[in-house]
C-alpha positions as CSV (number, residue, x, y, z in Angstrom):
1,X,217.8,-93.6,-0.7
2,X,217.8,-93.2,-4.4
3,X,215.9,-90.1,-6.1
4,X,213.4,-92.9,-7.8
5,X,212.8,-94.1,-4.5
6,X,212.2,-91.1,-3.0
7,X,209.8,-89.7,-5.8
8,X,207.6,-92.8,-5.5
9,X,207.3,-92.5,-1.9
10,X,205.8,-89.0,-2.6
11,X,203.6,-90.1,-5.1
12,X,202.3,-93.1,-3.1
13,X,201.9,-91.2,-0.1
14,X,199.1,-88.9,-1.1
15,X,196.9,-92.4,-1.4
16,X,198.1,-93.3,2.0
17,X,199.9,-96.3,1.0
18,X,202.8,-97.7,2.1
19,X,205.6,-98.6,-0.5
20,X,208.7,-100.6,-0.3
21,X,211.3,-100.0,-2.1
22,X,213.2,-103.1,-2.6
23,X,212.1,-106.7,-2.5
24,X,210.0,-106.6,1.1
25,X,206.4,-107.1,0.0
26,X,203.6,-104.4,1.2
27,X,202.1,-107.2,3.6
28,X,205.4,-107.9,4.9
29,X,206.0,-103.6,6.1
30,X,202.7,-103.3,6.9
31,X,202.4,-106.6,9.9
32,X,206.3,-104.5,10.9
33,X,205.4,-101.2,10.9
34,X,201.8,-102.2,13.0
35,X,204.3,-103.5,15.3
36,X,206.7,-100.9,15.9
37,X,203.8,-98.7,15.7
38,X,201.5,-99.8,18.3
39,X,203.8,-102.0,20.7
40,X,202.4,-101.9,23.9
41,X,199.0,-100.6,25.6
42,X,198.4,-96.8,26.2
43,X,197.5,-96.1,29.8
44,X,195.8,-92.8,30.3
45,X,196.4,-92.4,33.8
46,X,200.3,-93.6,33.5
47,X,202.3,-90.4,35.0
48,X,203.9,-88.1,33.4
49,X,207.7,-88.7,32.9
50,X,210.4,-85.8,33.8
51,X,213.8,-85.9,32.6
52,X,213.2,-87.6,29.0
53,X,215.1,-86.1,26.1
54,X,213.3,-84.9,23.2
55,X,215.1,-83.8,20.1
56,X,213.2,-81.6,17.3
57,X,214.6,-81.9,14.0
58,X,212.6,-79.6,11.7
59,X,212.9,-79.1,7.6
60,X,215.6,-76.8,8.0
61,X,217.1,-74.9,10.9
62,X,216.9,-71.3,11.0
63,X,213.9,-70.6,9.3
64,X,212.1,-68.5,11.2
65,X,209.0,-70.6,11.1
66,X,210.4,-73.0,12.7
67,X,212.4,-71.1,15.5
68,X,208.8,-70.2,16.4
69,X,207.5,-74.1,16.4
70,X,210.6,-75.1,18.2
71,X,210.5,-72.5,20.7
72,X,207.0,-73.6,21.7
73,X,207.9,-76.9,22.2
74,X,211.1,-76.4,24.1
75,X,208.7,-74.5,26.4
76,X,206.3,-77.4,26.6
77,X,209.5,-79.2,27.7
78,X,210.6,-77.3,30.2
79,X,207.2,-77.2,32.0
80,X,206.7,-81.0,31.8
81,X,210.4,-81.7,32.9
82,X,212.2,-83.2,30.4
83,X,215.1,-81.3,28.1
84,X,215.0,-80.3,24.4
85,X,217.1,-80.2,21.6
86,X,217.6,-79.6,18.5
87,X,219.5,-80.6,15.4
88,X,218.9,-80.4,11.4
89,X,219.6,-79.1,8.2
90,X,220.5,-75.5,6.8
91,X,219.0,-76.0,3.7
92,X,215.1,-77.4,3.1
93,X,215.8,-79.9,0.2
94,X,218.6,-81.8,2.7
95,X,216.8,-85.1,2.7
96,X,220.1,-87.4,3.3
97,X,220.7,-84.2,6.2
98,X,217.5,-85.1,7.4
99,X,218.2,-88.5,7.3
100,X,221.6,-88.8,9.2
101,X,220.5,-86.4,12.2
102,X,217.4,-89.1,12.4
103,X,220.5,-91.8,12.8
104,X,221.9,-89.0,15.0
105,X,219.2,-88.4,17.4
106,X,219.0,-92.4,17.5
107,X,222.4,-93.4,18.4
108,X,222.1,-90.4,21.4
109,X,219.0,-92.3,22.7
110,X,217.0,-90.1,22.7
111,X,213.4,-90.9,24.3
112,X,211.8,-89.2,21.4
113,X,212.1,-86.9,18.6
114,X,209.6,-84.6,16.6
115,X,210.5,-84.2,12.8
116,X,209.1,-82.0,10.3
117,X,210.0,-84.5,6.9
118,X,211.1,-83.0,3.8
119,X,210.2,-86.0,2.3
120,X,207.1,-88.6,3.0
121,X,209.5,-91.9,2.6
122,X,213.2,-90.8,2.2
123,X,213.1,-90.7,6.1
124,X,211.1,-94.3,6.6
125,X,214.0,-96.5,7.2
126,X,216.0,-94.3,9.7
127,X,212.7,-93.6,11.2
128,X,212.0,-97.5,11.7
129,X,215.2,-98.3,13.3
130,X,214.4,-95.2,15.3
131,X,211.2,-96.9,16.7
132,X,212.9,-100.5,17.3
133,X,215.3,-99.0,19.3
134,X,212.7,-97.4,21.5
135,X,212.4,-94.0,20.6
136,X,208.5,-92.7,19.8
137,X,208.8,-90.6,16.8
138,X,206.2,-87.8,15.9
139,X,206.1,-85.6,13.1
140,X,205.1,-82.2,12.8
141,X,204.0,-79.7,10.1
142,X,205.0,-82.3,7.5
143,X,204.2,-85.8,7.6
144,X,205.7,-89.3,6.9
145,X,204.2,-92.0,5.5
146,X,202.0,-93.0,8.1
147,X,204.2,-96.4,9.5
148,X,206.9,-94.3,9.6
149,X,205.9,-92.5,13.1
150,X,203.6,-93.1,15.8
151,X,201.4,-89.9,15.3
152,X,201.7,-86.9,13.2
153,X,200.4,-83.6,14.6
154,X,198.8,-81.6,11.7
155,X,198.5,-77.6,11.9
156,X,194.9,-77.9,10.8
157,X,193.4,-80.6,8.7
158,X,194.6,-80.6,5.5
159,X,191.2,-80.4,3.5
160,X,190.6,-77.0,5.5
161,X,194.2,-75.6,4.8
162,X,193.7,-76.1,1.1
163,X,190.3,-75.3,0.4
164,X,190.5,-72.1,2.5
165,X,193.2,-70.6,0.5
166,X,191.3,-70.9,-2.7
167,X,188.3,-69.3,-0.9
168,X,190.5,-66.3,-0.3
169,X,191.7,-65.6,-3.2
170,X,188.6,-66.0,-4.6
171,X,187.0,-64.0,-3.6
172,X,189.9,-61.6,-3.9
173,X,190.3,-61.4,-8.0
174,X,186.5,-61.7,-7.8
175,X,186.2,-65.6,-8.9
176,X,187.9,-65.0,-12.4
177,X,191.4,-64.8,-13.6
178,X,194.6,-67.3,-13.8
179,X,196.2,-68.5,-10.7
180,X,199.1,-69.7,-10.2
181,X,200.1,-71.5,-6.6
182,X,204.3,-71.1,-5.1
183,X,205.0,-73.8,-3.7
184,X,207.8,-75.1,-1.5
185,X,209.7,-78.3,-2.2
186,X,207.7,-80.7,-5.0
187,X,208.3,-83.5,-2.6
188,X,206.9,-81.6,0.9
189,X,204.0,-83.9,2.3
190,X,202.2,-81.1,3.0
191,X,202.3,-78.7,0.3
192,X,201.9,-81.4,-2.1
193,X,198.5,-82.4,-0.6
194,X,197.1,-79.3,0.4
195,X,197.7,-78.5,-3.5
196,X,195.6,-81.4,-4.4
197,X,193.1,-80.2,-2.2
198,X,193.3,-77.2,-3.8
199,X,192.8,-78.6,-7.2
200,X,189.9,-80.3,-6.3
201,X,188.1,-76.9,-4.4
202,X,189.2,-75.5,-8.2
203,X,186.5,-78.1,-9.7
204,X,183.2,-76.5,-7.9
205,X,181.3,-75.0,-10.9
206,X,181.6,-71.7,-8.8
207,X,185.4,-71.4,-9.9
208,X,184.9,-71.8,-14.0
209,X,186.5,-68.7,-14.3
210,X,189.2,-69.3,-12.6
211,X,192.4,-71.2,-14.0
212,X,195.2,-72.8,-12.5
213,X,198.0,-72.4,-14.8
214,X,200.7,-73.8,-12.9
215,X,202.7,-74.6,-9.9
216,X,206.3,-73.2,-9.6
217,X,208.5,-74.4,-6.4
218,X,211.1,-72.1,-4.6
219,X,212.1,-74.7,-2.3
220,X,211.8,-72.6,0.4
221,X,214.4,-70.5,-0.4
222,X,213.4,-67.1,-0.3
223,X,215.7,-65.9,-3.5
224,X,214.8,-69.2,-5.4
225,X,211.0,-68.3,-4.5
226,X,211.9,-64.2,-5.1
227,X,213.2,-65.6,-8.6
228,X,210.0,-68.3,-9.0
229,X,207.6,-65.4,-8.5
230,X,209.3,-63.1,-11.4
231,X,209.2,-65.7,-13.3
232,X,205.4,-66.7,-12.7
233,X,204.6,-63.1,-14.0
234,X,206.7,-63.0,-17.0
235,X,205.3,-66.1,-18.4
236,X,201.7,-65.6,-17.4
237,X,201.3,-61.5,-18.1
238,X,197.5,-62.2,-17.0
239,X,197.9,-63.5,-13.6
240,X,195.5,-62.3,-11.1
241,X,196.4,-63.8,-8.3
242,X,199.1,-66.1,-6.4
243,X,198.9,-68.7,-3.6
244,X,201.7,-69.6,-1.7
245,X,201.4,-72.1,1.2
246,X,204.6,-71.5,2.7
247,X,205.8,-68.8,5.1
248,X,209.3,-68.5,2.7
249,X,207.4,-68.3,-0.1
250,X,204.7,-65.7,0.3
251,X,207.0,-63.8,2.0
252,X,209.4,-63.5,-1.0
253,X,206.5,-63.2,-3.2
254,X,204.9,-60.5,-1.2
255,X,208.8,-58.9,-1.2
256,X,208.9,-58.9,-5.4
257,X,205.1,-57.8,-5.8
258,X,205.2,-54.7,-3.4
259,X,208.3,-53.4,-5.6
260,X,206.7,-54.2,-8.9
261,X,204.3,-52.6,-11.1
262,X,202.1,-55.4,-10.3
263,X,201.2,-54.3,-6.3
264,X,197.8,-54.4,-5.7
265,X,197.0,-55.7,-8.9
266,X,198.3,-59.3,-9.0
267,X,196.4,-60.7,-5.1
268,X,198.8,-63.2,-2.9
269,X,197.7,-65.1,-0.5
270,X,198.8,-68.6,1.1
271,X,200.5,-69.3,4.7
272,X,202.4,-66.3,6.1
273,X,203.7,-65.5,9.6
274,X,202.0,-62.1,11.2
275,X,205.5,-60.9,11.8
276,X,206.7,-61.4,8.4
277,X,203.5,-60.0,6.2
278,X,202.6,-56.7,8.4
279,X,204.4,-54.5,6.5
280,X,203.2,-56.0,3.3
281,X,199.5,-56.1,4.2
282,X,199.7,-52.6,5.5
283,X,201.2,-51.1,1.7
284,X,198.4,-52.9,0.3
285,X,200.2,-55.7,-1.2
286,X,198.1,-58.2,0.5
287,X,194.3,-58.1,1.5
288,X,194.5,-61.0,3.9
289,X,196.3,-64.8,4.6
290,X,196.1,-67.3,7.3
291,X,197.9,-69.8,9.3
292,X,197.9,-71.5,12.7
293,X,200.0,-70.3,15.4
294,X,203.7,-71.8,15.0
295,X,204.3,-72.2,18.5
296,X,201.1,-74.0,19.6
297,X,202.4,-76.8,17.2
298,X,205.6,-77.6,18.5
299,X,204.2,-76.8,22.2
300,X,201.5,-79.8,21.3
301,X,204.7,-81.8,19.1
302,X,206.6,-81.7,22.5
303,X,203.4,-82.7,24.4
304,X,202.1,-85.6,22.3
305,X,206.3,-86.8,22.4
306,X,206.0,-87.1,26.1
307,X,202.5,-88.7,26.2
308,X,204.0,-91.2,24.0
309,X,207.2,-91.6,25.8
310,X,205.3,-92.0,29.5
311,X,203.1,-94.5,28.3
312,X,199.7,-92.5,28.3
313,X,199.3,-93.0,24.5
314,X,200.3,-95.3,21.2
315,X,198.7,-93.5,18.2
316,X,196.3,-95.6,18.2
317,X,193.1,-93.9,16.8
318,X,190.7,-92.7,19.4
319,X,192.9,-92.6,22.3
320,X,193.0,-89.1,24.1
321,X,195.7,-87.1,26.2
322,X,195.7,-83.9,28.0
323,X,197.8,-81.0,26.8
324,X,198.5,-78.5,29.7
325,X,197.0,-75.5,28.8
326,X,195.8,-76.3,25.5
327,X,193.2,-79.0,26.9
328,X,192.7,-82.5,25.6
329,X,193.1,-83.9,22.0
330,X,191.6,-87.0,20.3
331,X,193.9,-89.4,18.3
332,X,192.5,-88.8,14.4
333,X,192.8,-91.8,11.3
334,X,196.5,-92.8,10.7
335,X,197.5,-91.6,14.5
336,X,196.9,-87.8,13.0
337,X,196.2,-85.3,15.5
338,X,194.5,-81.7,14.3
339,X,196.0,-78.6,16.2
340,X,192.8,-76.6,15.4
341,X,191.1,-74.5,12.3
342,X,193.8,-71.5,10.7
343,X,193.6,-68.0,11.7
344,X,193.0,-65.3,8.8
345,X,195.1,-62.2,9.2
346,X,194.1,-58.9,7.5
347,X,194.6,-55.1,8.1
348,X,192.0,-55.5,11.1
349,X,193.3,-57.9,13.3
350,X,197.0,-58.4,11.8
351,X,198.3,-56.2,15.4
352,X,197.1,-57.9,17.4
353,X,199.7,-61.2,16.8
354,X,203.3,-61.4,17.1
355,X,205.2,-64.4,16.2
């Protein structure tokens, strides 16, 4: 898919609309897409089916956020009987990678797979095909447009995510100062609307003091965002404080600021891993971050892939499903399903987490 394509499939997305690209017409996708969608009737008390094949294909391989997800949900897997695997690309900005391991993961026949999208409506087509052919699509962490899977399981909800991150750094430069936010990739579903989010927490009159003055994107790449974070400071000599919602990028940020005549004076905060920020919140780079627990999101990926797979849910809003351990979840709007409100980690409680 073309660049132009891609970039108004980002837009759109963020108003939850479904575009075509090409001569199709919006009623024509949208009477498809309910189809593949919501084929059949869920049955709650269907059993369980072993031996299914799930792939994961996350934004990038060997990131070690996503070895975390993964790992929970090839757990899940292993418990409920059924075999996991997973394929995708080295680098986070690999749509067309994306893209063909989709077509991949398809042509194996796979009973379902659970994607992390780089991009909202690069991966829509493959995806489709993927769901005529019988395979129940989820995503994780990052969503598709919302006809492009059956249901999307969401680390927290999104208004949460970014209106808690402002709160915390805040309160941290004391509600005055320039901000600036690091993001990932400009076309990553999730950082783009958590940013929006953010923006609009900026607009209560409690935050007049406080100016956004702009977003910079390392791609997940930790030297690109190493570089972006430099670069941030150089151009805005005044900066009190960063956001980054992205384990790459506050890690890399956190990385340049603790070596930097700027520790403890510029804040950070955003999405880290506990593993990754100790050291940095123990030097006193960082007063405190949050973020949901990486492996209860693929373990609950895995598990809504299965209930999908055996029947026991569509996506359908207000169906439910039990999740082992983790108890029973509620189908959301637009087949969304909520994993649960973010942790805050600080120099009190940072020990007692490791992942």
């Amino acid at each position: 898919m073309s660049r132009t394509c891609a970039a108004l499939a980002a837009v759109t997305s963020l108003a939850l609309a479904a575009t075509a690209c090409g001569g199709t017409t919006k009623e024509d996708v949208e009477n498809e897409d309910a189809a593949a969608a919501t084929a059949g009737k869920a049955d709650p008390d269907a059993p369980t089916k072993k031996g299914l094949t799930v792939g994961f294909l996350p934004k990038q391989v060997n990131n070690p956020y996503f070895t975390v997800a993964d790992k929970g949900g090839e757990k899940a897997l292993k418990e409920l009987g059924s075999d996991y695997k997973e394929v995708g690309p080295s680098s986070g900005t690999d749509t067309a990678g994306q893209v063909s391991y989709v077509n991949t993961l398809t042509q194996q026949q796979v009973d379902a797979m659970a994607v992390s999208a780089q991009d909202p409506g690069a991966l829509c087509t493959a995806l489709k095909q993927a769901m005529k052919n019988g395979v129940k699509v989820v995503t994780y962490d990052s969503d598709t447009n919302p006809e492009c899977r059956n249901a999307f399981v969401s680390q927290a909800s999104a208004d949460a995510l970014g209106r808690t991150q402002v709160r915390l750094l805040a309160e941290q430069i004391g509600n005055k100062g320039e901000i600036a936010i690091l993001s990932a990739a400009q076309t990553a579903t999730n950082q783009n609307a958590w940013i929006e989010i953010m923006k609009d927490e900026l607009k209560d009159p409690k935050y007049k003091d406080i100016e956004l003055v702009e977003v910079a994107y390392g791609d997940d790449d930790a030297q690109k965002s190493f570089q972006q974070t430099q670069g941030l400071l150089q151009e805005h000599p005044g900066l009190k404080g960063i956001i980054s919602p992205t384990t790459v990028g506050i890690k890399a940020a956190a990385q340049y600021l603790s070596g930097s005549k700027y520790k403890g004076k510029v804040k950070l905060t955003g999405l880290g891993t506990p593993n990754d920020m100790r050291k940095y919140v123990k030097n006193g780079t960082v007063e405190a971050f949050e973020l949901w627990d990486p492996a209860k999101l693929g373990e609950l990926a895995a598990r809504t892939a299965v209930a999908l797979a055996s029947g026991q849910i569509t996506g359908k809003e207000g169906e439910t499903f039990e999740a082992g351990a983790m108890g029973e979840y509620t189908i959301g709007e637009d087949g969304v399903i909520d994993l649960g409100e973010p942790t805050v980690f600080d120099a009190e409680n940072i020990d007692r987490y490791d992942f």
